[in-house]
N, C-alpha and C positions, 0 to 999 in steps of 0.2 A: 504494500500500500504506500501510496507518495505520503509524504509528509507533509505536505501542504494541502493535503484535505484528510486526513487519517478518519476524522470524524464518521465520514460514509461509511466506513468497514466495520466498525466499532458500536455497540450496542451502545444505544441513546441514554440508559441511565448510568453505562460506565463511563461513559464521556463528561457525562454531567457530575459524577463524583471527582471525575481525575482533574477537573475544571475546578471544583472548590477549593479542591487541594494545591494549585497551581498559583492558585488567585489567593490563597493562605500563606504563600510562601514557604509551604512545607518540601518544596524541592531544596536540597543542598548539596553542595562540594560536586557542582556538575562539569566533569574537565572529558577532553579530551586523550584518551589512553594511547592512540595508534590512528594507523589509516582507519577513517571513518567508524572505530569504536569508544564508547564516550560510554562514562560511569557517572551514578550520581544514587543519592541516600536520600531518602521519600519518609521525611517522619509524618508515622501515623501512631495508634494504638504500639505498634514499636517501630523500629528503625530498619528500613528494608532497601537492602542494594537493589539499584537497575542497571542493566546493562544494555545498548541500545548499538546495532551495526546501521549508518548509513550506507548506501549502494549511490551516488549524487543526491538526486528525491527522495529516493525511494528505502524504507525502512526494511531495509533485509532480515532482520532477526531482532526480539527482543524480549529478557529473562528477567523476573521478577525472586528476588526470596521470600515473597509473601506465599503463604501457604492456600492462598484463592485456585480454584479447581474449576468454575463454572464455567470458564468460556479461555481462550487463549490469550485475553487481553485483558487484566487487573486496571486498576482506577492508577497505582503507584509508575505504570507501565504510562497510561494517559498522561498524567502531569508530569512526566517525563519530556513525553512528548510534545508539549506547549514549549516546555522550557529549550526545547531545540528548536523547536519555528523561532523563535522572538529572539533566540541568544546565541546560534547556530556560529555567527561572524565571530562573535567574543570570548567564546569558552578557550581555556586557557588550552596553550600546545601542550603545555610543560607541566606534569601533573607532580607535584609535591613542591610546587615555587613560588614564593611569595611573587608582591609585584616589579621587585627589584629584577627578579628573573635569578635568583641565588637560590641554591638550594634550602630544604630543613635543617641537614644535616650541618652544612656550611652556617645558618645562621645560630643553631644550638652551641658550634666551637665557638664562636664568635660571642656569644651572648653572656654578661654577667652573672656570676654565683648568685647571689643575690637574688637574681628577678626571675630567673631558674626556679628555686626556691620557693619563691613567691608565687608563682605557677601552678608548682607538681602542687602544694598547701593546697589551694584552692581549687583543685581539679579533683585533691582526694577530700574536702569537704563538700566539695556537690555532687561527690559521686562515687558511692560507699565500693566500687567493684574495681574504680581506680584506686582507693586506699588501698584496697586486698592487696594490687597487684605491685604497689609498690611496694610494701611490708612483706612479700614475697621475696620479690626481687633482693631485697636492701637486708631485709634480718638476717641473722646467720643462729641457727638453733638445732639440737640434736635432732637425729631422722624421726624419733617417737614424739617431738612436741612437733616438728614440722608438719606430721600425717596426720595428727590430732587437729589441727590448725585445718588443713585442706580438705578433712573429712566435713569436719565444722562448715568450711568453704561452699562444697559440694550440696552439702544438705542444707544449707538456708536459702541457697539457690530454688531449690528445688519446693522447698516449703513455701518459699513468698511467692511459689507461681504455680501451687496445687490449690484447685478449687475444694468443692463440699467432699469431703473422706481424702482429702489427700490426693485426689486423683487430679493429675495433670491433662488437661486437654489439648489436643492440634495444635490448636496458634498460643499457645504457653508453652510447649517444649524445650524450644530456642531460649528464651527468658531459661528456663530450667535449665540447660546446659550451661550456664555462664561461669558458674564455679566449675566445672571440671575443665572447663576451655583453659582458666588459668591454671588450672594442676598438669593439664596437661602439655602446655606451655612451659611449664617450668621441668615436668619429668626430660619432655625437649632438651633444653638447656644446660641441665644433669650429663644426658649423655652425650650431647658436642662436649663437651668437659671432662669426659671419661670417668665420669661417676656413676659409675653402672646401678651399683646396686640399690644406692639413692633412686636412680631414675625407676631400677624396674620395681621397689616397694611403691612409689606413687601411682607407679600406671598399674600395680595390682586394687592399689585404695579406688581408683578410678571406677576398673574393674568390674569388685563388688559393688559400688553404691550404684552402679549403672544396671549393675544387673536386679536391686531394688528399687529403682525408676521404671527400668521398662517394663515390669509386671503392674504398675498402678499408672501405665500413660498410654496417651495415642500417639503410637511411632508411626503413624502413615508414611512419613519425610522418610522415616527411615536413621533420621541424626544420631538416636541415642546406638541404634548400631554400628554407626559408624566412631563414635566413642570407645563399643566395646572393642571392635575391631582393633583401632587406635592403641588401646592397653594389651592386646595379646601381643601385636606387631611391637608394641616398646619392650615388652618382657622377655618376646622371642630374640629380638635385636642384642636385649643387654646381656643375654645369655652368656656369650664367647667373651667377654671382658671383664668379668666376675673374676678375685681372686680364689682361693682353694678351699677359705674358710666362707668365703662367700654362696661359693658355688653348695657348701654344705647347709648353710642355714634355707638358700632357697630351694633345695632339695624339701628341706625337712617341713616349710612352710604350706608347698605345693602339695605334700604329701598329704596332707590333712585338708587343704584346700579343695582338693577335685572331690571327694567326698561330701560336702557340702551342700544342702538342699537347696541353696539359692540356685545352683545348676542342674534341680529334678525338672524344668520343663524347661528350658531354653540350653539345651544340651553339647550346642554346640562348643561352646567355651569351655566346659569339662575336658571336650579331646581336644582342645588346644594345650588343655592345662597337664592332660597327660601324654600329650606329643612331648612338651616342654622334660617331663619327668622320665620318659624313654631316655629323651636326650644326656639327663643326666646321668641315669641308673650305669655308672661305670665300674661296678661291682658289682660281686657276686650277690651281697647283703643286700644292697639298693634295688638290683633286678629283681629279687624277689618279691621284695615288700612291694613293688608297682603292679607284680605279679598279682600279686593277695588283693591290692586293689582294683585289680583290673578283675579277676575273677569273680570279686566282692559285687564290681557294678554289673557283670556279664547276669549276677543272679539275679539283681535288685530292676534290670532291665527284662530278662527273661519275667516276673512276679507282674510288674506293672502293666495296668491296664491299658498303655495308651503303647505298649510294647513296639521297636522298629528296629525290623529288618535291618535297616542299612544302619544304627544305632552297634545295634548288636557283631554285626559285619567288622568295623571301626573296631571296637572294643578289641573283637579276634584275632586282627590283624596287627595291631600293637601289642598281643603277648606271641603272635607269631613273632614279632619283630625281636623282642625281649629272649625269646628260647633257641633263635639264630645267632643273638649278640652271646649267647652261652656257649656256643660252639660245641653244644649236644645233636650230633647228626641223627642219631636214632631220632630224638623226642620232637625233633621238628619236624621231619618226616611225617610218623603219626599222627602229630597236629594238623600235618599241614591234609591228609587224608581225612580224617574224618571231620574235617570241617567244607568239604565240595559243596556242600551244601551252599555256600558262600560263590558269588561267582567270582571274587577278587584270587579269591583261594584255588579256584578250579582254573582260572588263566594262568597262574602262577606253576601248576599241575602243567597244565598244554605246555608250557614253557619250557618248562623242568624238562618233561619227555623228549619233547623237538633236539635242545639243545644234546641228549645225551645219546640223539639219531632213533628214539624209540618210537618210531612212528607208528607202530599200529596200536601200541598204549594211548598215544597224542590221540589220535583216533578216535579213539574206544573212550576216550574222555569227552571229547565233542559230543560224541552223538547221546551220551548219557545225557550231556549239559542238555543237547535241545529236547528232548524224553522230559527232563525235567521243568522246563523252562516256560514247553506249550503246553505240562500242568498248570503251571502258575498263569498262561495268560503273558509273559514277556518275549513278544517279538522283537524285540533290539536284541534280548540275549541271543534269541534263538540266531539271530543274524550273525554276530560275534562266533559264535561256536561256527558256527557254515563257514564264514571266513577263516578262521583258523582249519578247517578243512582244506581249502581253498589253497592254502599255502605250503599244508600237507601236500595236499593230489599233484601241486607245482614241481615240488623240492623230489618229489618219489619219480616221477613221469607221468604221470596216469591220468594223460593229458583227456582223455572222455568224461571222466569221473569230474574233472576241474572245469569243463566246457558246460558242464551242465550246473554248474552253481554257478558261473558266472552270469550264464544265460539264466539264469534265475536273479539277481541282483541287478542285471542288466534292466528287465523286468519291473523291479519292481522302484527302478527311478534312477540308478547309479550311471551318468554320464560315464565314467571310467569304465565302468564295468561293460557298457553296451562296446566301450573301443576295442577293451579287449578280446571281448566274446568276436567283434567283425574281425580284428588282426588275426585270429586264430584259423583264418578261413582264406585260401588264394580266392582270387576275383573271382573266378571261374563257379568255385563254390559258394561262395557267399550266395550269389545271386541267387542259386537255388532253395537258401532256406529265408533267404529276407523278408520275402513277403511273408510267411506265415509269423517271424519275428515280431513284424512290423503291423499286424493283425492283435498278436497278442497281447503287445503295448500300450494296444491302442482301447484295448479293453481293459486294462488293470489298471485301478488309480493310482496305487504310488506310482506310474509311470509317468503322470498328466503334466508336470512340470518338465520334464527332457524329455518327450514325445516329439514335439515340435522343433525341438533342436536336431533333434536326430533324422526327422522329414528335412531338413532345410541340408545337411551331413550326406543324408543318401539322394538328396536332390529329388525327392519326392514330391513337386509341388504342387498336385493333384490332390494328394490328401493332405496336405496342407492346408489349402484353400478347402474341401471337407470341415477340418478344423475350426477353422476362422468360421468358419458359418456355423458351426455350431457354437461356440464360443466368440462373440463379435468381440467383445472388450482387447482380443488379441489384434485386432487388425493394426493398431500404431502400432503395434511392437513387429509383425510381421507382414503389412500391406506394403510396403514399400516394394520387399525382393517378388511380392505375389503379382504388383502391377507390371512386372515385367512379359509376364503371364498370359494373366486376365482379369485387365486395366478396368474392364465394365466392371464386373463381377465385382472387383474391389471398393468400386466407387460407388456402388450399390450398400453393399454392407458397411462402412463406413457412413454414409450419409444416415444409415435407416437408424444405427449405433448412437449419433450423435442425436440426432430428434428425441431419442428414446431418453438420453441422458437428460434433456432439454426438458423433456416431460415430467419427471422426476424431481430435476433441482428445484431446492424450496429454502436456500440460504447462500451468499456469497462466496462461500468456498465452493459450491459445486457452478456455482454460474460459470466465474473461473476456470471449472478444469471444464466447461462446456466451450469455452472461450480457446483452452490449449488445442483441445481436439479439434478445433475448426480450422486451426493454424497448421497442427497436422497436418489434416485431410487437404489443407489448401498447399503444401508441398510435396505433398503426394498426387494431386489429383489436377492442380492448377489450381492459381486464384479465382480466375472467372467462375469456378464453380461453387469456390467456396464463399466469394462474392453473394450469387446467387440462393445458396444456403442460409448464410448469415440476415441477410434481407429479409429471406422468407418467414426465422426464428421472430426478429423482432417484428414482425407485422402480427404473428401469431400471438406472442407474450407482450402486446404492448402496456399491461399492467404492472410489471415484471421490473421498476427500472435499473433496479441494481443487475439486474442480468444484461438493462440494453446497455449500461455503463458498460458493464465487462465487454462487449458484442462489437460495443463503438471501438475500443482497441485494437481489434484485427482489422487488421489493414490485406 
């Protein structure tokens, strides 16, 4: 949309919201980032970055952090946009510079102690999260009053911005994350500093209080996971720069931590926590006890109601991991068999075999997999297993055996597969089975996406054009090479595609792509026709006008 009339495209009372706020002077710090990207902060109920791409006029792109889902264009996005019609000339090139054109950095060396001072004072008297951040920054205190400190930090965050029971809604999250932004800021800071284990006790405080938020909030954004993430990644990170007594205290803290109920339903950060604890277990004493933990949860997972698969899979494959770092040949073996049941476990079987040249074992594992697999109802597995046949019947010869599972993958969608199945055939032959190939494709849905690729490959453009007419929406993607053809036939279906789109559209985005497809079909077919088309639409829809606006721009 131009920016000189945004208004048309833009729903009438988000216009008139983003207009209040404009005419409020709630836009601020609105600069120029780059070619034609420009930032600026919209206070409302809170403070929300915009980010806005010019193309010359015309608004190529623009992001809102307000958590608004109704339509693709927020009111903070609007008043943005005012503030670029009217200031577009003036907005600064140079983003972080006064008017002298010197930098922050440059004016802070330059600037008196004193009025520094006087400054930071009154920046953290109006604004209790600058205090934090300074007395963060500046205090120097044992790791137990610091954690005490940024727990405090985290959870008053989170308290001033939970409504009735505690519970935190959508657009209070952000407010709620404010204290762990600066714990997590600062566990940061720890580890460019090579303070490991400073850094990974706060990203575990994080951690936990994150994992008591996002049981009592609405993560729709997704933020507070990306917090939890945040504290595994610092934990997993601080790991290798841990001294020896270090490395022993976080052993023994994790050890008691992955057992912890706060990780009974959000599970995932448990096996971070026991990924972390594999990593340690560098003894024989260590491996065990992760052992006994790991068995502990394999039962307490097996018991529970809400019981997974792919839970309990995870858990198996880290005391596999644990009984391999033992260098017990037998006991891993056995594990590693009566656990097939597992399909991580049953690849690693395929594997095992291939590698030690046992192919009819390899085999005889495959085909139990798929026996098992189309009980359960899992076609991806069942494909897995075929494929590792696949590479069996290659590596053995038995080149018929491997001809016919290609041509079965081939089948059911696999561009690759259909190449290999045609190279396995002189020209001479191919042509005798293509058409029945090219029959059977053409009736199996996983085929329906590389069908038409593989008609355009064998130069089939006979049922091509079949295609196209049963499916019109394909014609821009495939009318062009069909007009070579037949030119009527195309311009037929296309024209009748496009009316039909015409008929349908009942908002500005589809007027739009009725508007693309006219411009198509007019380089596909001539303009004079699509002249004649476009004409005809607006005579038809003259109620329509947002659709003749869009109509008038094909030329």
């Amino acid at each position: 949309m131009r920016l000189k009339d945004f208004e048309d495209d833009i729903e009438a009372k988000i216009v008139e919201r983003g207009w209040d706020y404009y005419r409020a002077g709630n836009v601020a710090n609105l600069k120029k980032q780059g070619e034609g990207l420009y930032r600026a902060v919209v206070e409302g109920t809170e403070r929300y970055r915009v980010e806005v791409t010019l193309s010359g006029d015309y608004i190529a792109d623009s992001v809102c952090s307000c958590p608004y889902d109704q339509g693709e264009i927020c009111k903070h996005q609007v008043a943005v946009f005012y503030a670029l019609r009217d200031k577009t000339d003036d907005i600064s090139d140079q983003a972080g510079k006064g008017e002298s054109g010197t930098s922050l950095p440059e004016l802070l060396n330059k600037a008196d102690r004193e009025v520094l001072e006087r400054v930071l004072l009154d920046m953290a008297e109006k604004d209790d999260l600058v205090c934090k951040r300074l007395e963060m920054l500046l205090s120097k205190k044992t790791l137990e009053n610091e954690m005490k400190d940024c727990r405090a930090l985290i959870r008053n965050a989170i308290n001033s911005h939970g409504g009735r029971r505690g519970f935190v809604e959508y657009r209070s999250v952000r407010g709620a994350l404010s204290g762990a932004a600066l714990v997590a800021e600062r566990a940061e800071t720890y580890k460019k500093k090579g303070a490991y284990f400073r850094a990974f006790t706060l990203a575990l405080g994080i951690l936990q209080e994150m994992m008591r938020l996002v049981a009592m909030a609405d993560d729709s954004d997704g933020m507070i996971g990306d917090y939890i993430g945040f504290s595994i990644d610092a934990m997993t990170s601080s790991l290798e720069g841990l001294g020896r007594e270090e490395r022993e205290s976080v052993y023994k803290t994790l050890l008691k931590e992955c057992r912890h109920a706060r990780y009974d339903v959000f599970d995932d950060s448990r096996f971070d926590l026991l990924r972390m604890l594999v990593d340690l277990a560098d003894t024989p004493r260590k491996r065990k006890e992760v052992e006994q933990s790991i068995d502990y949860l394999l039962e307490q997972e097996k018991r529970s109601d809400t019981s997974s698969r792919f839970a309990e899979e995870r858990l198996a494959l880290m005391r596999y991991e644990l009984i391999l770092r033992s260098g017990d040949v037998e006991s891993s073996e056995r594990y590693l068999l009566v656990n097939l049941h597992f399909s991580d476990f049953r690849e690693i079987a395929i594997r095992k075999a291939v590698s030690k040249k046992d192919y009819a074992g390899a085999e005889e594992l495959c085909r139990q997999g798929e026996a098992q697999d189309k009980l359960r109802g899992y076609p991806g597995l069942i494909n897995k297993w075929k494929n590792h046949r696949a590479v069996i019947y290659r590596e053995t010869g038995r080149r018929d055996e491997w001809r016919e599972l290609v041509r079965e993958f081939a089948v059911d969608g696999s561009m690759e597969a259909y190449r290999d199945y045609r190279g396995s055939f002189s020209a001479e032959e191919w042509l005798g089975v293509r058409d029945q190939f090219l029959s059977e494709m053409n009736k199996r849905r996983g085929s329906f996406m590389i069908y038409p690729e593989v008609l355009l490959e064998e130069e089939r453009y006979d049922l091509l054009l079949d295609y196209v007419r049963a499916e019109p929406g394909r014609v821009v993607k495939y009318g062009e090479k069909l007009c070579e053809h037949e030119p009527e036939v195309v311009d037929t279906v296309f024209r009748e595609y496009i009316k039909q789109q015409a008929r349908e559209a009942d908002n500005r985005s589809k007027y739009r792509r009725v508007a693309y497809l006219l411009k198509s079909y007019s380089s596909m077919v001539g303009k004079e026709k699509a002249s004649e088309l476009r004409d005809r639409l607006m005579e038809e829809y003259p109620r329509r006008p947002a659709m003749l606006d869009e109509l008038r721009k094909v030329k």
